[in-house]
gemmi code that builds the backbone of each chain (N, CA, C; Angstrom):
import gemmi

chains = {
    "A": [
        ("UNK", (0.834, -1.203, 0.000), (0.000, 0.000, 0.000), (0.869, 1.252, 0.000)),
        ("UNK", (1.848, 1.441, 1.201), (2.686, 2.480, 0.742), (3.788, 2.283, -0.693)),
        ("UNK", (4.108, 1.620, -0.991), (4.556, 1.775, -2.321), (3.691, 2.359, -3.236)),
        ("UNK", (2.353, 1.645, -3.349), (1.727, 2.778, -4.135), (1.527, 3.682, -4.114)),
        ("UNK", (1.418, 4.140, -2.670), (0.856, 5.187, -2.591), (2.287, 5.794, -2.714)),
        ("UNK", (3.229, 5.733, -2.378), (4.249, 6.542, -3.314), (4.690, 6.435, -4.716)),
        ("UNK", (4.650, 5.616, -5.299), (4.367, 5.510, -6.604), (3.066, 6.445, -7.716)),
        ("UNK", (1.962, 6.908, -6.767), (1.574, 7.202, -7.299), (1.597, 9.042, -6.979)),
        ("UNK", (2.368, 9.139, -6.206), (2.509, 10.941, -5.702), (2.347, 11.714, -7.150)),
        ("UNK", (2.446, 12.931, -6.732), (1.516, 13.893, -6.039), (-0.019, 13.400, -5.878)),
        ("UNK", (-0.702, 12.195, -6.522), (-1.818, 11.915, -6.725), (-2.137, 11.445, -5.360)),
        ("UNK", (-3.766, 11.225, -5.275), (-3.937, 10.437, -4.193), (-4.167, 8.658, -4.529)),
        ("UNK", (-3.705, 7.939, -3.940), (-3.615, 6.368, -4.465), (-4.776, 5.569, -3.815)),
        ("UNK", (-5.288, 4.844, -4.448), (-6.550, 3.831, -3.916), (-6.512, 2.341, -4.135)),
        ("UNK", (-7.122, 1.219, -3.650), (-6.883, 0.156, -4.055), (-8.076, -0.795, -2.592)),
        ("UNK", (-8.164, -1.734, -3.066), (-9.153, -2.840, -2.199), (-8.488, -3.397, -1.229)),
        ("UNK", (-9.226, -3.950, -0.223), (-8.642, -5.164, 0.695), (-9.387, -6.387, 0.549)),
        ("UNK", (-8.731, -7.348, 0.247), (-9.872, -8.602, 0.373), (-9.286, -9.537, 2.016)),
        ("UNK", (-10.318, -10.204, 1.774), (-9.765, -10.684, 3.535), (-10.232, -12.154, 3.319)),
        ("UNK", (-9.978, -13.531, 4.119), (-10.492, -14.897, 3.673), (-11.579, -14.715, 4.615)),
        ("UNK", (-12.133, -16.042, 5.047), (-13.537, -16.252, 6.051), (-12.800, -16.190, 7.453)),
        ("UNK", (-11.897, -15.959, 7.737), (-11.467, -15.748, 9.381), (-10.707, -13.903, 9.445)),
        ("UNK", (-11.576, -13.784, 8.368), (-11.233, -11.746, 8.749), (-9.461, -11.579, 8.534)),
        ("UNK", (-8.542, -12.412, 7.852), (-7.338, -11.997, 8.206), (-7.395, -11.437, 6.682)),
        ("UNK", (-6.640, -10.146, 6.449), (-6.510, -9.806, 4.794), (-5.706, -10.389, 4.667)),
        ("UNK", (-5.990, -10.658, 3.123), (-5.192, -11.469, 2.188), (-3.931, -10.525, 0.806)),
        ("UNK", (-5.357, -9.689, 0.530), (-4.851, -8.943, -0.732), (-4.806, -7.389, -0.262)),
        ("UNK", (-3.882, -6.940, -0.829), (-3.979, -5.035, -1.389), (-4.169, -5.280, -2.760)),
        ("UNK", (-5.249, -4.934, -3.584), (-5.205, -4.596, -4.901), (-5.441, -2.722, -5.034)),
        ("UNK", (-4.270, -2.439, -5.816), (-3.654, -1.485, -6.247), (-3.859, -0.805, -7.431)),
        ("UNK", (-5.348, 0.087, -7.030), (-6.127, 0.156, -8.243), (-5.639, 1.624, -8.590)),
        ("UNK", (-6.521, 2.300, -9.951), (-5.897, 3.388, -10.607), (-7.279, 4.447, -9.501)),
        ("UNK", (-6.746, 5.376, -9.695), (-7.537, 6.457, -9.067), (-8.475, 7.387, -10.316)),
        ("UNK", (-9.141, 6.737, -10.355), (-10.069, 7.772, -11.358), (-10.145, 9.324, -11.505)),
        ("UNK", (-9.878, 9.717, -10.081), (-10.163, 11.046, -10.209), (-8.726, 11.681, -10.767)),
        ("UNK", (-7.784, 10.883, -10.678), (-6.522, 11.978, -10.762), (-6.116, 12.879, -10.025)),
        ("UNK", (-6.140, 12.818, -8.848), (-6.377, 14.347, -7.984), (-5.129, 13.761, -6.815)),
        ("UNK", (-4.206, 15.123, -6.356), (-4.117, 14.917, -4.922), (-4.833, 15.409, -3.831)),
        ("UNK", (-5.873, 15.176, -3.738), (-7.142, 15.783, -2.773), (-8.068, 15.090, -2.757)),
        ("UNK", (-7.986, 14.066, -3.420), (-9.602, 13.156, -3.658), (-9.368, 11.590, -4.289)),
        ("UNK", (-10.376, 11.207, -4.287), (-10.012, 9.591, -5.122), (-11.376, 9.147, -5.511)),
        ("UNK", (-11.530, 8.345, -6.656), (-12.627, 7.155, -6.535), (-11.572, 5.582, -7.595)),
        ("UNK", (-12.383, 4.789, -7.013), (-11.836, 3.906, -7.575), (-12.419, 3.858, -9.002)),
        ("UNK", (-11.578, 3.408, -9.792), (-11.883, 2.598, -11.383), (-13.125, 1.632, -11.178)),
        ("UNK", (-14.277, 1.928, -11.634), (-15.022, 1.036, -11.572), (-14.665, -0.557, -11.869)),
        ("UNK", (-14.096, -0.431, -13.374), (-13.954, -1.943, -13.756), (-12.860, -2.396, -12.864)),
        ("UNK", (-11.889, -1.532, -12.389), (-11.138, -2.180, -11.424), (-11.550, -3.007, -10.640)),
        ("UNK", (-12.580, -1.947, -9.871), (-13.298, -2.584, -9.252), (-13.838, -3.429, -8.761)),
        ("UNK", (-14.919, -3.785, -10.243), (-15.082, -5.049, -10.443), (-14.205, -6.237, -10.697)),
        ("UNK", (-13.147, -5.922, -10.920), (-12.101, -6.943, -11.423), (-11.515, -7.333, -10.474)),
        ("UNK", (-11.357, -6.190, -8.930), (-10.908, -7.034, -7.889), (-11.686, -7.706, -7.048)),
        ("UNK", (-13.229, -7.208, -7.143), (-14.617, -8.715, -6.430), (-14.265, -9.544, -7.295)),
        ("UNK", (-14.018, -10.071, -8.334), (-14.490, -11.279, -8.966), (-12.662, -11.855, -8.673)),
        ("UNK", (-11.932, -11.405, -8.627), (-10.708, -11.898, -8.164), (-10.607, -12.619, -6.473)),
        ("UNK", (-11.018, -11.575, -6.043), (-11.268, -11.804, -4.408), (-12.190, -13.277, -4.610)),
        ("UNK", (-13.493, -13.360, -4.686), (-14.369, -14.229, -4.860), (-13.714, -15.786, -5.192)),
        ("UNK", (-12.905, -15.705, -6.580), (-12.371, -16.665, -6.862), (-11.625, -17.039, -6.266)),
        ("UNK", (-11.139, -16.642, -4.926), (-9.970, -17.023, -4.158), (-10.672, -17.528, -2.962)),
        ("UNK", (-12.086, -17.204, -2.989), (-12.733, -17.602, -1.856), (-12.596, -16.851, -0.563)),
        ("UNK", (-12.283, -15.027, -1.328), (-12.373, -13.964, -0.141), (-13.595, -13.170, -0.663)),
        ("UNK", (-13.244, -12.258, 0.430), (-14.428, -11.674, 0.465), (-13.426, -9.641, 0.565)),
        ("UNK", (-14.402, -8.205, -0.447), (-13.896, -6.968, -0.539), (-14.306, -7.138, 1.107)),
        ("UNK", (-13.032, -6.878, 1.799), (-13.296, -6.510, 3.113), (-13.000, -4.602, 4.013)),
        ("UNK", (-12.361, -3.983, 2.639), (-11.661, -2.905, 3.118), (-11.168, -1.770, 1.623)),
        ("UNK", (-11.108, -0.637, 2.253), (-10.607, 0.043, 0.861), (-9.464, 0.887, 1.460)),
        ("UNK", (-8.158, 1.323, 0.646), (-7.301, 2.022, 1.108), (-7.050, 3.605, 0.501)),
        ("UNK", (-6.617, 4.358, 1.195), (-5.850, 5.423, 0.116), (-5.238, 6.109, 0.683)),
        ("UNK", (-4.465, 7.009, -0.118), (-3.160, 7.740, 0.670), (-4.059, 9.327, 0.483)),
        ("UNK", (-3.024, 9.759, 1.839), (-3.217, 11.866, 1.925), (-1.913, 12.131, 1.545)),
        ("UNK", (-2.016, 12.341, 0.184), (-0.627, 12.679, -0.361), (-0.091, 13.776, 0.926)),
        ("UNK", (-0.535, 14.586, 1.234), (-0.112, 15.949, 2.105), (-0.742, 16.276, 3.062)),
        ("UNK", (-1.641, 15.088, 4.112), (-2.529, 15.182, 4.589), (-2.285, 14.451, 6.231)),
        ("UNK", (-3.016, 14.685, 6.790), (-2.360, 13.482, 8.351), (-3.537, 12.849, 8.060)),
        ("UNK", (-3.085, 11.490, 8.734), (-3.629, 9.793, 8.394), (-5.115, 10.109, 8.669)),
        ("UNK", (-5.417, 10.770, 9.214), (-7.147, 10.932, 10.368), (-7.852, 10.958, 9.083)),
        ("UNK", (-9.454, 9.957, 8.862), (-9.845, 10.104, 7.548), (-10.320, 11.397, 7.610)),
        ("UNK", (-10.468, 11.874, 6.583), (-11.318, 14.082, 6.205), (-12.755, 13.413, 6.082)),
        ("UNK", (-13.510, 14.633, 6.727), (-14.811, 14.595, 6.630), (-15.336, 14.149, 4.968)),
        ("UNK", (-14.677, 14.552, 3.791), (-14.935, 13.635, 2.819), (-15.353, 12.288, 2.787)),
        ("UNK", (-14.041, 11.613, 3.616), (-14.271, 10.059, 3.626), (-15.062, 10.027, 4.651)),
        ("UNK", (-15.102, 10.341, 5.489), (-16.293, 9.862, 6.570), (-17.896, 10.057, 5.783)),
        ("UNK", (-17.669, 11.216, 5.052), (-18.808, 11.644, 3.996), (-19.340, 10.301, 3.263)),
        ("UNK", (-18.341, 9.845, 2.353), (-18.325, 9.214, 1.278), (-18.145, 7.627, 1.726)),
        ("UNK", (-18.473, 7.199, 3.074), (-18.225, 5.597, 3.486), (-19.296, 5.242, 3.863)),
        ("UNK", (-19.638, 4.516, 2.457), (-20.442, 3.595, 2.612), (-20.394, 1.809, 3.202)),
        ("UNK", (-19.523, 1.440, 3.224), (-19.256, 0.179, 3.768), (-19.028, 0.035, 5.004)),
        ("UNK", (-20.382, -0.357, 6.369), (-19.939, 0.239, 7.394), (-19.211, -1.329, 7.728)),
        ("UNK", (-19.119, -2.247, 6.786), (-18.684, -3.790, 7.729), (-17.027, -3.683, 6.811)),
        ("UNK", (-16.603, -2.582, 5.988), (-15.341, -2.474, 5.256), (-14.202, -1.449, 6.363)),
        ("UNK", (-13.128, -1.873, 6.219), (-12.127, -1.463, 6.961), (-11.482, 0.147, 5.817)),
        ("UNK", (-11.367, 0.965, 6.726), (-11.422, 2.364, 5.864), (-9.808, 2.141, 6.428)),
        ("UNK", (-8.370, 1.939, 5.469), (-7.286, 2.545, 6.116), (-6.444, 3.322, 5.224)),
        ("UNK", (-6.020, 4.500, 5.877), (-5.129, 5.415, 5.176), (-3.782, 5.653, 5.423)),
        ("UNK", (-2.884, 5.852, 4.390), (-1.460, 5.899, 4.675), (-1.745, 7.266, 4.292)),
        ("UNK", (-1.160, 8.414, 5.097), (-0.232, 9.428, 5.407), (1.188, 9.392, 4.920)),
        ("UNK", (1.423, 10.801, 3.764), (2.555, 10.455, 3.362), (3.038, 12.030, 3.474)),
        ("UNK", (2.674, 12.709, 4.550), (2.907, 14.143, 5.071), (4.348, 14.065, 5.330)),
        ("UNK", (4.779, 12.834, 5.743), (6.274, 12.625, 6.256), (6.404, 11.530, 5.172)),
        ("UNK", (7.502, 12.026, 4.284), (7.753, 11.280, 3.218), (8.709, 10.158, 3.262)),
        ("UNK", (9.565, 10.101, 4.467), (10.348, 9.642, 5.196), (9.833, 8.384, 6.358)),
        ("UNK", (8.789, 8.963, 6.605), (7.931, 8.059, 7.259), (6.303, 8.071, 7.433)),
        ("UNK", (6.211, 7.102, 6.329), (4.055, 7.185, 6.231), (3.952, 6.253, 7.107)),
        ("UNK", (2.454, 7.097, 7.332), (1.484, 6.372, 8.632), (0.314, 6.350, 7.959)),
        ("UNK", (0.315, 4.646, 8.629), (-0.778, 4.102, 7.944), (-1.461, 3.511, 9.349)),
        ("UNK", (-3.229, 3.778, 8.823), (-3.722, 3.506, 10.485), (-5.174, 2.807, 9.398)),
        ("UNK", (-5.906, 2.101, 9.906), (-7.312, 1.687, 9.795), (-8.097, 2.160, 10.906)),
        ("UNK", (-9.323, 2.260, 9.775), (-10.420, 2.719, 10.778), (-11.923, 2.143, 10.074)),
        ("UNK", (-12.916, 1.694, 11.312), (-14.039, 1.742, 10.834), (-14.975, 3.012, 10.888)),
        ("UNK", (-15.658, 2.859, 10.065), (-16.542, 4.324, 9.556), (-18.232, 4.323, 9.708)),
        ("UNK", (-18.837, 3.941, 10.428), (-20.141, 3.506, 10.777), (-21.326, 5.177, 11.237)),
        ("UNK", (-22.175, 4.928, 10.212), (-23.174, 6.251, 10.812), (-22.316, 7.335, 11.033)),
        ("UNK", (-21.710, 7.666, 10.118), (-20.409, 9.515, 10.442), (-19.513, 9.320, 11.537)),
        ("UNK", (-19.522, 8.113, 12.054), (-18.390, 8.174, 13.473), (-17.298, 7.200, 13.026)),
        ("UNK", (-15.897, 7.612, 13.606), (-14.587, 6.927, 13.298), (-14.280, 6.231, 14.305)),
        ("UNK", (-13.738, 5.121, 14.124), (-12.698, 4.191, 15.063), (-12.045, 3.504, 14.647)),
        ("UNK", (-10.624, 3.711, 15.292), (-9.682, 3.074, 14.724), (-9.567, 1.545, 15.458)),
        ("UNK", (-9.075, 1.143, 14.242), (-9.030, -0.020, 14.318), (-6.998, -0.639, 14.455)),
        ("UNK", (-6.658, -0.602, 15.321), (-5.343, -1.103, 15.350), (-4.812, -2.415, 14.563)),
        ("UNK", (-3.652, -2.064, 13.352), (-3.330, -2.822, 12.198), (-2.354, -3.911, 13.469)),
        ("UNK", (-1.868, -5.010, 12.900), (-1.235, -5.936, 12.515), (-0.443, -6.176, 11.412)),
        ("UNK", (1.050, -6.280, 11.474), (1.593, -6.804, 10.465), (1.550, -8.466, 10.483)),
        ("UNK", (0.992, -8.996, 10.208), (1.574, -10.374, 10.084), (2.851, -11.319, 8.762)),
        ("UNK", (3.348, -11.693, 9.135), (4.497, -12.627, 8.140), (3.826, -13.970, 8.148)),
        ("UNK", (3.144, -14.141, 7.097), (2.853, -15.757, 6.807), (3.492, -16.704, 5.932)),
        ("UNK", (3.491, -17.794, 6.304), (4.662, -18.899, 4.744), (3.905, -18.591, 3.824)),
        ("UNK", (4.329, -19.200, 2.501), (3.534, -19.144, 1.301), (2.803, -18.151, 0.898)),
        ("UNK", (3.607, -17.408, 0.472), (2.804, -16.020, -0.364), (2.186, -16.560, -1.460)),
        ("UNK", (2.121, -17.553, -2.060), (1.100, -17.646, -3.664), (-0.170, -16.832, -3.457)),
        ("UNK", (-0.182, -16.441, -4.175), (-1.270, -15.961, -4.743), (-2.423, -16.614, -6.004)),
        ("UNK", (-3.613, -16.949, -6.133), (-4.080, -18.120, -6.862), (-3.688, -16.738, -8.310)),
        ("UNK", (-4.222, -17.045, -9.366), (-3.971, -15.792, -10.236), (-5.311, -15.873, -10.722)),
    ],
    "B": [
        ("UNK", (-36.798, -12.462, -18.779), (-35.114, -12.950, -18.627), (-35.481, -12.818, -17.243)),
        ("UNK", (-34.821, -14.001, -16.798), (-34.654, -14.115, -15.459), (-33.467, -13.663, -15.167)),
        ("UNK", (-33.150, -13.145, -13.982), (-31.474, -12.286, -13.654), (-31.815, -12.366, -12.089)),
        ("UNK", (-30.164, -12.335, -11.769), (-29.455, -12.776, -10.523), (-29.065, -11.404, -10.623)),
        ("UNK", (-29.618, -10.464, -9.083), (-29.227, -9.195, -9.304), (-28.539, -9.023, -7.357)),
        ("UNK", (-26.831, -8.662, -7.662), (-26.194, -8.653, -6.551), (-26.606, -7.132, -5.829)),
        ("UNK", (-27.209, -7.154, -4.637), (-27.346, -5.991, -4.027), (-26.130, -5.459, -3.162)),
        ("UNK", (-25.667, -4.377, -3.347), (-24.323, -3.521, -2.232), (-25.347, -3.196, -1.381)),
        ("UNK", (-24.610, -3.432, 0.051), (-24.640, -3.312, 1.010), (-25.628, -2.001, 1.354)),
        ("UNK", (-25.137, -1.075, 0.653), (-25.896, 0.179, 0.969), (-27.203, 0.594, 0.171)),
        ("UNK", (-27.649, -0.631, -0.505), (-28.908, -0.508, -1.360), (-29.974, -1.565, -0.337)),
        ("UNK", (-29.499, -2.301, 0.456), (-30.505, -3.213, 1.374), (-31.028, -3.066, 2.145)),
        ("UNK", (-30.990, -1.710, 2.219), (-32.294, -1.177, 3.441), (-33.185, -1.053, 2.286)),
        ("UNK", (-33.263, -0.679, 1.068), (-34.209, -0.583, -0.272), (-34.988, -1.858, -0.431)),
        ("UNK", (-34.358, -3.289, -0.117), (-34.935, -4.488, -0.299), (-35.132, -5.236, 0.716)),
        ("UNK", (-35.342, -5.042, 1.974), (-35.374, -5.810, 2.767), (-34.415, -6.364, 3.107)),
        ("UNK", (-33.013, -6.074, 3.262), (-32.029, -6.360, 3.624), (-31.301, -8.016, 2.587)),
        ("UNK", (-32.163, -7.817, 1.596), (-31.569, -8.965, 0.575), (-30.125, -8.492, 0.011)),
        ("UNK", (-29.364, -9.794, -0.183), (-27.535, -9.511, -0.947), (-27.857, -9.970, -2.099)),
        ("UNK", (-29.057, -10.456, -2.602), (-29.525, -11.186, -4.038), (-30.646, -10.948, -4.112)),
        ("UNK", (-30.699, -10.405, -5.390), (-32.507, -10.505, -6.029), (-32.587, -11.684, -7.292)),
        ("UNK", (-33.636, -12.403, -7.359), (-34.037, -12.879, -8.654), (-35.036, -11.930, -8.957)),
        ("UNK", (-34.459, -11.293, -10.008), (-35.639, -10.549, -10.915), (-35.539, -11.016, -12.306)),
        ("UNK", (-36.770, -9.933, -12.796), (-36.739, -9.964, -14.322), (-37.001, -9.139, -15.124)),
        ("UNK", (-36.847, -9.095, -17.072), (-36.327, -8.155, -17.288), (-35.512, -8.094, -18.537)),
        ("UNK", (-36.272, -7.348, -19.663), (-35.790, -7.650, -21.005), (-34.679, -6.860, -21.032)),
        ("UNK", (-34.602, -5.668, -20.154), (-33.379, -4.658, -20.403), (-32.807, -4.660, -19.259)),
        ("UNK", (-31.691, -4.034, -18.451), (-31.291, -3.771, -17.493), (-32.127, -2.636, -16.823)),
        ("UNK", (-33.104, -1.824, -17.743), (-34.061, -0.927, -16.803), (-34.837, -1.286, -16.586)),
        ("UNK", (-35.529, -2.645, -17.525), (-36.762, -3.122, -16.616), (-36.262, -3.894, -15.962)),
        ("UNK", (-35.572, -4.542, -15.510), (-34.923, -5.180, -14.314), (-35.194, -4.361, -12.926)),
        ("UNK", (-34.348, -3.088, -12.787), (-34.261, -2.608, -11.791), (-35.873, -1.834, -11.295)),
        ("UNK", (-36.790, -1.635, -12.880), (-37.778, -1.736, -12.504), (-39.367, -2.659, -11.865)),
        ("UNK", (-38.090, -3.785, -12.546), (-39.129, -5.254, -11.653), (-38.770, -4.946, -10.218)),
        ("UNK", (-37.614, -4.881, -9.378), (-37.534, -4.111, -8.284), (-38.776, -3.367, -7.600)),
        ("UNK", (-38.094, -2.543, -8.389), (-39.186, -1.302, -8.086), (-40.302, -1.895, -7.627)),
        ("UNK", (-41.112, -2.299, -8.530), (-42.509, -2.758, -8.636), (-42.554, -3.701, -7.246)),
        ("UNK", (-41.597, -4.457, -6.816), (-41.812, -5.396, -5.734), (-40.810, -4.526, -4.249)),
        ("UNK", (-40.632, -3.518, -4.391), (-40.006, -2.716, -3.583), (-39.946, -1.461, -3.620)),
        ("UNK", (-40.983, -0.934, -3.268), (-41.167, 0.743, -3.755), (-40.020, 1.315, -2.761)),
        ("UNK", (-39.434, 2.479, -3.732), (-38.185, 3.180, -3.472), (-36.856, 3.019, -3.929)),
        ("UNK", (-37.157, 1.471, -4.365), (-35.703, 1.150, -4.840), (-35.062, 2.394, -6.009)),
        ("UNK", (-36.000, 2.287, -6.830), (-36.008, 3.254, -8.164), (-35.439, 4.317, -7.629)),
        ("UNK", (-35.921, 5.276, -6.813), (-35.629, 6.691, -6.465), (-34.334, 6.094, -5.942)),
        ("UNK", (-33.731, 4.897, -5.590), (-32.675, 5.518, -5.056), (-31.072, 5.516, -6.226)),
        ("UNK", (-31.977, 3.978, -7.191), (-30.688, 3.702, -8.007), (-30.997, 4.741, -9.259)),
        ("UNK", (-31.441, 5.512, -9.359), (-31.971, 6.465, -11.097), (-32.487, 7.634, -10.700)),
        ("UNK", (-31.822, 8.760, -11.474), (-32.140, 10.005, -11.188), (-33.321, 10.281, -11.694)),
        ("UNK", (-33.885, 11.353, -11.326), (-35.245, 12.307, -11.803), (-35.289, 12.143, -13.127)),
        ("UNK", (-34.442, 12.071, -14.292), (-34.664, 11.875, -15.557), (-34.459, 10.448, -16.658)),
        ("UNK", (-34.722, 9.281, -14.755), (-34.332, 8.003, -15.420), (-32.892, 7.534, -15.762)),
        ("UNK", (-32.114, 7.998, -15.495), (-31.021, 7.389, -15.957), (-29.923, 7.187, -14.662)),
        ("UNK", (-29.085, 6.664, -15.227), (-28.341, 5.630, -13.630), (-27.560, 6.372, -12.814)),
        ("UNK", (-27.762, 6.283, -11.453), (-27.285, 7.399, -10.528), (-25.817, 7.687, -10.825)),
        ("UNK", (-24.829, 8.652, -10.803), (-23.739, 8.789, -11.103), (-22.750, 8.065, -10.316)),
        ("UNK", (-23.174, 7.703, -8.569), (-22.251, 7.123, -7.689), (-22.412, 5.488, -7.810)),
        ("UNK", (-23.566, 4.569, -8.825), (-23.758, 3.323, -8.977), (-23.014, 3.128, -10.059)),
        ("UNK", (-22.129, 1.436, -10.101), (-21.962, 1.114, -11.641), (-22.332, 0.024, -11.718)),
        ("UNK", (-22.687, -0.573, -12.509), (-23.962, -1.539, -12.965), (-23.430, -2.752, -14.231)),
        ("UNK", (-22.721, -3.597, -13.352), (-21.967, -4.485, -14.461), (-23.244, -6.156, -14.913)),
        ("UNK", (-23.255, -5.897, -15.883), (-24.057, -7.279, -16.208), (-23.202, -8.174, -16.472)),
        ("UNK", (-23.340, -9.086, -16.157), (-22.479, -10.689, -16.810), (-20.766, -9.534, -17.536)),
        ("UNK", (-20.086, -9.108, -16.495), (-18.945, -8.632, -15.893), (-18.649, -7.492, -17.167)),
        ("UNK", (-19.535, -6.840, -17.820), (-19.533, -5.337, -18.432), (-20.044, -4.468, -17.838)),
        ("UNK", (-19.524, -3.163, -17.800), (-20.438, -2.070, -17.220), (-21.128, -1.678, -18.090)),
        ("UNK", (-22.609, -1.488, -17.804), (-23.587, -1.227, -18.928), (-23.428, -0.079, -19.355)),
        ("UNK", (-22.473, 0.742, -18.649), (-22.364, 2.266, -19.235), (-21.623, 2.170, -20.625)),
        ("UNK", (-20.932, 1.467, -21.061), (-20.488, 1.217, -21.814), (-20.750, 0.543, -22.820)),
        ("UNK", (-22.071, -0.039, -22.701), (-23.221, -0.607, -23.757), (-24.316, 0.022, -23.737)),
        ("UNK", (-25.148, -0.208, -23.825), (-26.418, 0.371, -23.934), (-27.029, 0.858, -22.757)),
        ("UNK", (-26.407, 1.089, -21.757), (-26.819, 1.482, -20.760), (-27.947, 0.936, -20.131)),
        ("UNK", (-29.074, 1.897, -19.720), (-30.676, 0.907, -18.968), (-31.042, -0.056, -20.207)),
        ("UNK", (-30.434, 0.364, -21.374), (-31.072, -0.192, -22.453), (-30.570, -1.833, -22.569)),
        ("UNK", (-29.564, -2.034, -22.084), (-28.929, -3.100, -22.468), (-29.649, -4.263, -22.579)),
        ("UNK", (-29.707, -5.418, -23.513), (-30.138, -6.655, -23.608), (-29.668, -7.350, -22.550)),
        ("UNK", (-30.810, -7.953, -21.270), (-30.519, -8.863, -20.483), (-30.776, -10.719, -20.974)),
        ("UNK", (-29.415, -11.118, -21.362), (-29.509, -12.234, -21.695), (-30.027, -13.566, -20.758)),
        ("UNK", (-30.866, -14.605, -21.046), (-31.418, -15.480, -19.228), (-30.549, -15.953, -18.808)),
        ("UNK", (-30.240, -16.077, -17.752), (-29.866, -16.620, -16.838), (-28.268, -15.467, -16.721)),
        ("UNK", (-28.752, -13.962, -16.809), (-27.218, -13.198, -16.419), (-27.268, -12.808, -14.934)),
        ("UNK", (-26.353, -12.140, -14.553), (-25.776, -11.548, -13.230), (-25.491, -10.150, -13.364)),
        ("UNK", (-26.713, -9.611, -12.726), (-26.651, -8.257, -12.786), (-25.635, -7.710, -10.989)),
        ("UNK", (-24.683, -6.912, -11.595), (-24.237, -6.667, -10.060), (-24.216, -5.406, -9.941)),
        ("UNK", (-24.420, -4.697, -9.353), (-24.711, -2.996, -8.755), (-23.273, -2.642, -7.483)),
        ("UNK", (-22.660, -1.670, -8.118), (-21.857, -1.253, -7.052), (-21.677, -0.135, -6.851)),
        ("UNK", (-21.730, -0.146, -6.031), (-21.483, 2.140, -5.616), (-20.169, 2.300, -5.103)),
        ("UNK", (-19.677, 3.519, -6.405), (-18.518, 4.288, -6.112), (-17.901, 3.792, -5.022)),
        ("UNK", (-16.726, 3.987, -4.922), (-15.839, 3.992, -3.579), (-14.822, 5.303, -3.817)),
        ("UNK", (-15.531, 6.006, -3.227), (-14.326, 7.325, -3.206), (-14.413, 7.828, -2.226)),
        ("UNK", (-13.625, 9.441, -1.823), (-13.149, 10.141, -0.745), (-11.889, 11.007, -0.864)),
        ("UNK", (-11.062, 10.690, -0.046), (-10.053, 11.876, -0.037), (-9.980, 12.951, 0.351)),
        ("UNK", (-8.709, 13.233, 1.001), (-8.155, 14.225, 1.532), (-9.080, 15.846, 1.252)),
        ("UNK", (-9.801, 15.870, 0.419), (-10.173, 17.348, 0.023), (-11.338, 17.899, 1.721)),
        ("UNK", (-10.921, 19.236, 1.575), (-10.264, 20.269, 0.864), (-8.671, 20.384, 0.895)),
        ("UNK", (-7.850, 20.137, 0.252), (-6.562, 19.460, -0.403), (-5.511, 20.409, 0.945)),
        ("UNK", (-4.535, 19.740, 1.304), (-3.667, 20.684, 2.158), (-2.112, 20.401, 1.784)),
        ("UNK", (-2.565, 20.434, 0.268), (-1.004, 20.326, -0.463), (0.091, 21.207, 0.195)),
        ("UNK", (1.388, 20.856, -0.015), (2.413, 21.577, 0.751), (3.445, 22.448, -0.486)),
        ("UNK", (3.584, 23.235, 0.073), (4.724, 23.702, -1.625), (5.971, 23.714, -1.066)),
        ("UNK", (6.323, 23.470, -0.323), (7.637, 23.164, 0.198), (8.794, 22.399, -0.989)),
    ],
}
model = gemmi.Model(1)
for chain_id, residues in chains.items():
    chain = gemmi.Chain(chain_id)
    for i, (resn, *xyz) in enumerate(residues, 1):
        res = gemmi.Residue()
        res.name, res.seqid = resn, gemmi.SeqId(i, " ")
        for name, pos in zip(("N", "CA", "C"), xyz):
            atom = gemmi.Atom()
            atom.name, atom.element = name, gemmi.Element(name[0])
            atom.pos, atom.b_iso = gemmi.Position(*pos), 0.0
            res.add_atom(atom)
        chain.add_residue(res)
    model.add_chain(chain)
structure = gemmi.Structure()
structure.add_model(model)
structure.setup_entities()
């Protein structure tokens, strides 16, 4: 997620989370930002769609959406609290105000109210990925 | 045409809290208007005042976005999969770019 989201600077970067049936994520898919903007985002629709039917086939489930504040601190903006509709999806944002060091935090977004949700890195064997 | 129509999360207070509709439906607008007809409100929420598809929904049939075909118009072939998804956007705005 932070690679993209530095990869995709000055812009703001977006992309999915899929997660299996025991809630652990599986995937970042690393979608294009439709809007083009560093101030805003929507995802690529067909992306979109291309990462449910990916997720699905793997036997996950869209559990989360990401994006970066190119110039912004991690806290989601009343935008995204605006614009979150998925109250059972994990809202997390990398902060890239410190270019040196982004912060990336999750949060759930339910009825206009925030809570964070404290990440986990986990290291698991076997990275395959099905394709 | 019978159709398998996937409901987002944020359209199921519109249907009774269904994640699947079987409807039906020669086009993709009478589809969402077989809805309708068995769920008043649905309509007002997925189609604007002049009928046509809300700007924050995209509306993939058997894995095309109909915006890109015929839109409400599109031929629903039997036995397709209509799936409805709303936008996912947000962001940082009002923007606090740095010029540093």
């Amino acid at each position: 997620m932070v690679a993209h989201a530095l990869f995709c600077l000055p812009e703001e970067a977006c992309g999915l989370l899929a997660a299996d049936e025991q809630g652990r994520l599986r995937m970042a898919y690393c979608l294009s930002n439709a809007e083009r903007s560093p101030s805003s985002y929507a995802l690529d629709p067909q992306e979109h769609f291309h990462a449910l039917r990916h997720a699905e086939a793997c036997g996950w489930h869209l559990a989360g959406v990401f994006h970066s504040h190119p110039f912004g601190p991690v806290h989601p903006s009343p935008n995204d609290v605006a614009r979150a509709l998925e109250p059972d999806w994990l809202y997390v944002v990398a902060s890239l105000a410190d270019r040196d060091a982004p912060v990336v935090r999750g949060y759930w977004i339910r009825d206009g109210k925030v809570q964070e949700e404290p990440l986990v890195v986990a290291v698991r064997d076997g990275g395959e990925v099905p394709g | 045409m019978s159709v398998q129509v996937r409901i987002p999360t944020v359209l199921r207070p519109q249907v009774g809290g269904q994640a699947v509709l079987v409807a039906e439906g020669a086009t993709v607008g009478e589809v969402l208007g077989f809805i309708e007809a068995s769920h008043p409100g649905f309509g007002a929420v997925v189609l604007e005042a002049n009928g046509t598809l809300k700007r924050f929904l995209n509306v993939f049939l058997n894995d095309e976005d109909v915006r890109y075909r015929q839109g409400l118009d599109t031929p629903v072939p039997e036995d397709s999969t209509l799936v409805i998804l709303p936008a996912v956007a947000g962001g940082s705005f009002p923007a606090t770019m740095q010029t540093a």
